[in-house]
N, C-alpha and C positions, 0 to 999 in steps of 0.2 A: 633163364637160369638165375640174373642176376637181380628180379625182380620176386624171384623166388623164394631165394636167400635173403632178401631184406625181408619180406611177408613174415618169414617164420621168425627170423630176430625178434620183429616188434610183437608177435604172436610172445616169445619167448619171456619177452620183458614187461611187458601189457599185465603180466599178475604181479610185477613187483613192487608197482603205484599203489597205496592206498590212503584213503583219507583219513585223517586224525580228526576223531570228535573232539567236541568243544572241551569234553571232563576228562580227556586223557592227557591234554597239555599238561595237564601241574605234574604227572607222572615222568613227563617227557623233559621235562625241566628242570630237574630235578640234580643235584653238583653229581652223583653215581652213573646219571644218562649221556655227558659230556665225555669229549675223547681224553680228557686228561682218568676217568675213573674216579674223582674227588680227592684224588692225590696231591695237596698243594704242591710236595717236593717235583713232581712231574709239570704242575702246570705254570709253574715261578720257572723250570728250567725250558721249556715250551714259547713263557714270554720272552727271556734272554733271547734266544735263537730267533723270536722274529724282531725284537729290537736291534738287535744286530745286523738283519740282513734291512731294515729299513732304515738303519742308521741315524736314528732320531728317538729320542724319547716321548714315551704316550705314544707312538702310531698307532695302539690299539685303541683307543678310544675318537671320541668324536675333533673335526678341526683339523684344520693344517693338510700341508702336503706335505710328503715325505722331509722336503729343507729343515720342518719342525718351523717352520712361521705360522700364524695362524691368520 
């Protein structure tokens, strides 16, 4: 049964993989396609909350560990 139930999960989810062509990226990439919307006022408030929970400035970008030494 419990062998069963996993079959149809991956059956279930198996259509929800697909591959992105090479000429859909720039579509895909695009600031509208991002979870902020292109909304700066959403994604400046989006950086705050994870600068704060990493307690260091620039954790979003490249270098360093959370301390902020690099």
């Amino acid at each position: 049964m419990k062998y069963l139930f996993l079959l149809f999960v991956t059956l279930l989810f198996s259509g929800c993989i697909q591959n992105v062509k090479s000429w859909e990226k720039g579509t895909l990439s695009k600031s509208q396609m991002q979870d902020t919307g292109g909304h700066t006022l959403l994604k400046s408030v989006k950086e705050q909350i994870f600068i704060s929970k990493e307690a260091s400035r620039g954790g979003g970008t490249a270098g360093g560990g959370g301390c902020g030494c690099k």
